[in-house]
C-alpha positions as CSV (number, residue, x, y, z in Angstrom):
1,X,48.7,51.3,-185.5
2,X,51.8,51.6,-188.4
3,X,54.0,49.0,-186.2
4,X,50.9,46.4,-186.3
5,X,50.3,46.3,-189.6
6,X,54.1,46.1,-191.3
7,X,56.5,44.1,-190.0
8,X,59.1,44.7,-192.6
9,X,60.4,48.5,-193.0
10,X,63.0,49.9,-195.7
11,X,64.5,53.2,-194.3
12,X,65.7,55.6,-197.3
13,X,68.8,57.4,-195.8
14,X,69.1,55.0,-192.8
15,X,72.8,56.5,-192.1
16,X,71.3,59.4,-190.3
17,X,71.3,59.5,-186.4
18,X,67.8,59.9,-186.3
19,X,67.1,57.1,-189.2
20,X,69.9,54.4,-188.0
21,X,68.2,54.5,-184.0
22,X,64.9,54.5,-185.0
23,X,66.1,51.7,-187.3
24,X,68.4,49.6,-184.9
25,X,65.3,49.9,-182.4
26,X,62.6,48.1,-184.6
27,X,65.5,45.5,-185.2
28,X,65.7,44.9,-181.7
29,X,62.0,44.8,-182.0
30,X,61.9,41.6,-184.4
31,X,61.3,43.6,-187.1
32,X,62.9,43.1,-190.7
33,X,65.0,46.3,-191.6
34,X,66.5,47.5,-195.3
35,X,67.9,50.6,-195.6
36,X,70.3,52.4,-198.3
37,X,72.6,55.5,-197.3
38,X,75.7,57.2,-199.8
39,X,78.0,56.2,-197.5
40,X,78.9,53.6,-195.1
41,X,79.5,55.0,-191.4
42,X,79.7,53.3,-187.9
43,X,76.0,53.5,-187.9
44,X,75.6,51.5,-191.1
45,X,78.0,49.1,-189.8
46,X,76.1,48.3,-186.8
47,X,72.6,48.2,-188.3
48,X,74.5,45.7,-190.7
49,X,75.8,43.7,-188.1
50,X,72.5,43.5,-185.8
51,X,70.5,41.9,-189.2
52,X,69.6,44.4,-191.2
53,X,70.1,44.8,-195.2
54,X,72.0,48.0,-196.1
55,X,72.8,48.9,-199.2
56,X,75.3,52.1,-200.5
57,X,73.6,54.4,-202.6
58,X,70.1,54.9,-203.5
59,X,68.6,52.6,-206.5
60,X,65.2,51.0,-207.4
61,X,66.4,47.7,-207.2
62,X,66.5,48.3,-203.1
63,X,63.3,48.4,-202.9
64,X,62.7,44.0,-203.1
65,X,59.4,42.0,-202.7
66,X,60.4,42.1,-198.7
67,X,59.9,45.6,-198.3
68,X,56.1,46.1,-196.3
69,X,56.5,50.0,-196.1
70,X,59.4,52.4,-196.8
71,X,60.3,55.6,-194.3
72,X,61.8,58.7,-195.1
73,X,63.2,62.3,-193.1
74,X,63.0,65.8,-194.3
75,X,66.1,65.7,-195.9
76,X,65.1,62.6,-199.2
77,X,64.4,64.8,-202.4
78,X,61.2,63.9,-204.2
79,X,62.7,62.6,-207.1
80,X,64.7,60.0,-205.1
81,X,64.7,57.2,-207.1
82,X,64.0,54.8,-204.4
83,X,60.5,57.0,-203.3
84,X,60.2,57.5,-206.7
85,X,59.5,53.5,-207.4
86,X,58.0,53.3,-203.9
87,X,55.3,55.8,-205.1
88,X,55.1,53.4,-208.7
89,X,54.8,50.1,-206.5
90,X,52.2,51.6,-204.1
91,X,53.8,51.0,-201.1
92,X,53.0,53.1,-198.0
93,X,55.4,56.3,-197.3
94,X,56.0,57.2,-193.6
95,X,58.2,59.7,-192.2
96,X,60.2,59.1,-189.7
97,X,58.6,60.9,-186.9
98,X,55.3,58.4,-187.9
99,X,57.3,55.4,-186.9
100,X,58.8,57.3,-183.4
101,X,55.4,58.2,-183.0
102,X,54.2,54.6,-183.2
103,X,56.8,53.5,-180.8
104,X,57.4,56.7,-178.4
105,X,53.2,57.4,-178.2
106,X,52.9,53.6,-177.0
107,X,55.3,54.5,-174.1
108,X,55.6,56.4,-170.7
109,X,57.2,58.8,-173.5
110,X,59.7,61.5,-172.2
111,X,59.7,63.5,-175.6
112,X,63.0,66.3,-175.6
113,X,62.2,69.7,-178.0
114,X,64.2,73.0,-178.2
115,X,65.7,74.9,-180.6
116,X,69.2,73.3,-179.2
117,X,70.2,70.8,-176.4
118,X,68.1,67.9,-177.9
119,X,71.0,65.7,-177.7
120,X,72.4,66.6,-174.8
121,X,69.5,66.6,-173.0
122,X,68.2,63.5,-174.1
123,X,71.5,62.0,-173.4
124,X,71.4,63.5,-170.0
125,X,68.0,62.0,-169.0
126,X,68.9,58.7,-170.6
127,X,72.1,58.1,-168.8
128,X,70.4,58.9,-165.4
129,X,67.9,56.5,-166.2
130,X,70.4,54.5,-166.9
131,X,72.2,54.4,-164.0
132,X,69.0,54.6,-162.0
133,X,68.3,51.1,-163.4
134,X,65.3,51.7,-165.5
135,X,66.0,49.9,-168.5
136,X,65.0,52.5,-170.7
137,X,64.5,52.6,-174.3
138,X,66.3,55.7,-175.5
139,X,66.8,57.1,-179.3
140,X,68.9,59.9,-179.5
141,X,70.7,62.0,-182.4
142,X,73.9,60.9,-181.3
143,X,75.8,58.4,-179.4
144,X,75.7,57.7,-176.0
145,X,78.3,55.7,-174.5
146,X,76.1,54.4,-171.4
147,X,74.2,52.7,-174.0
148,X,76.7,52.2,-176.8
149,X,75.5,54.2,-179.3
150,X,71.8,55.8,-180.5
151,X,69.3,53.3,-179.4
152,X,68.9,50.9,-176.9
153,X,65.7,48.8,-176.5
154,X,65.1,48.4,-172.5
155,X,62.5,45.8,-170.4
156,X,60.9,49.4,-169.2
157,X,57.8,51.1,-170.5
158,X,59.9,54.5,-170.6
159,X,60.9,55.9,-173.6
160,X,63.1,58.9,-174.2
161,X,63.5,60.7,-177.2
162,X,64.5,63.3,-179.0
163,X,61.5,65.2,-180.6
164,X,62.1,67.6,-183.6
165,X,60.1,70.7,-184.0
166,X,61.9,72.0,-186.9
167,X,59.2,70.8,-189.7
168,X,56.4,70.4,-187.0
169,X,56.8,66.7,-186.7
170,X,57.0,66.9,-183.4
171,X,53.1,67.5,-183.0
172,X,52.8,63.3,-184.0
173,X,53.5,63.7,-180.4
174,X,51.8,62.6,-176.7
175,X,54.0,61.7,-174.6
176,X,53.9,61.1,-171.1
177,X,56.4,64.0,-170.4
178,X,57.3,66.7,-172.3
179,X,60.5,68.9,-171.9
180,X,61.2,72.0,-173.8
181,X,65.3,73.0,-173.3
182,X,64.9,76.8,-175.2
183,X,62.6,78.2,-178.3
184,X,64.4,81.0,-180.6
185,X,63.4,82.3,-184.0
186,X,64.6,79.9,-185.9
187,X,63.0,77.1,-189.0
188,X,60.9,80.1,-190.4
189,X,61.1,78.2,-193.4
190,X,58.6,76.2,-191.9
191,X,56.6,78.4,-189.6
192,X,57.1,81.7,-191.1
193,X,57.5,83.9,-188.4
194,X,58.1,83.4,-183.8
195,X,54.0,83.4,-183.1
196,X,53.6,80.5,-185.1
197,X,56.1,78.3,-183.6
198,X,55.3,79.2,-180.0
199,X,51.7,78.0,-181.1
200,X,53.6,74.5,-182.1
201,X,55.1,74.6,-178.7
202,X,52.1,75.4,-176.9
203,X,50.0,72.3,-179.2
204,X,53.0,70.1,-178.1
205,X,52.6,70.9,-174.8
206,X,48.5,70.2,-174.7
207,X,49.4,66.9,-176.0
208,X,50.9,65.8,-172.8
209,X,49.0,62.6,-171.7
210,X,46.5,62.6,-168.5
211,X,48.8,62.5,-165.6
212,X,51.6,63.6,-167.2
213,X,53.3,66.9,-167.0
214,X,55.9,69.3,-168.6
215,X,59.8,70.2,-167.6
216,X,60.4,73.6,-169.2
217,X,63.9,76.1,-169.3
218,X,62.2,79.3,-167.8
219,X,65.3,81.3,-168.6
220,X,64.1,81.2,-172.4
221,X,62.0,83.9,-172.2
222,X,60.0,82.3,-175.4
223,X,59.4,79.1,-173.1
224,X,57.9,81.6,-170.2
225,X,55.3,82.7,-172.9
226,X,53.8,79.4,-174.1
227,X,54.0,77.6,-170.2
228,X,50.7,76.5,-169.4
């Protein structure tokens, strides 16, 4: 599994609210964190102040002898010039939804997909957790004030998460529950036209684990078609 064998992770572009939770949760995690973003923001600050090495703007020289593997989203251009030397230094490449992978698939996983409401709804389920006194551990793309921002590493084995379909990333996938909040016609970049990504809904949806089951929006009439 990725989280057993590197215990040190640099995060290219760990300013993003996807990249600074799933950061700030393997910090929580006893694991050593770099990262290196254009700008400094609130989330920056806070991965700085919980341990972690950030640095502002993207250079080679990031990349030091600590660094075990380096993790990327969709949005780092190839030539990068911190993916660029960690192609030249042979270090392992994960995107981010590899490392939520590791840590959501390890879980009683509540995974969150839809076209939109991931946020929300995430925040939604966390915050009733929450209150529930579950001790979750909840990443989200946004804050949360219940939890004081993105991530929160609870004593629980639940983990709720936000899980993008937009490049098919969220196939990495099984979680315990699955919830789809709407599917439209949208990343055809990606999928190329609406049968295809109801196929990536209905794959995400087979990928429950045993026992598990599914919360769908039946007032999408795209979710209706790919219910089990």
């Amino acid at each position: 599994m990725l989280l057993d064998e590197f215990q040190s992770f640099h995060f290219i572009g760990v300013g993003g609210a996807g990249m600074s939770a799933i950061a700030y949760m393997l910090l929580k995690k006893g694991y050593l964190v770099s990262g290196s973003d254009l700008h400094a923001s609130e989330a920056t600050a806070r991965l700085s102040n919980n341990g972690a090495v950030i640095y502002m703007g993207h250079a080679a020289a990031n990349l030091t002898e600590a660094v075990g593997a380096v993790v990327l989203s969709s949005a780092i251009r190839p030539d990068n010039p911190e993916l660029v030397e960690a192609r030249h230094l042979g270090l392992p490449i994960f995107h981010r939804a590899d490392v939520l992978a590791g840590l959501l698939n390890q879980c009683d996983g509540i995974a969150v997909a839809g076209s939109h409401g991931k946020t929300t709804t995430t925040s939604m389920i966390a915050y009733l957790l929450e209150k529930a006194g579950m001790d979750p551990n909840v990443l989200i793309g946004g804050d949360l004030e219940a939890i004081g921002g993105n991530a929160k590493v609870g004593s629980s084995r639940c983990l709720v998460a936000e899980a993008d379909e937009s490049d098919g990333s969220f196939l990495k996938f099984t979680p315990l529950i699955a919830v789809v909040t709407n599917i439209e016609n949208d990343h055809l970049d990606h999928y190329g036209n609406e049968t295809e990504i109801r196929k990536a809904f209905v794959q995400f949806l087979n990928q429950v684990k045993p026992g598990g089951f599914a919360v769908l929006c039946m007032d999408s009439a795209a979710v209706s078609l790919v219910a089990p």
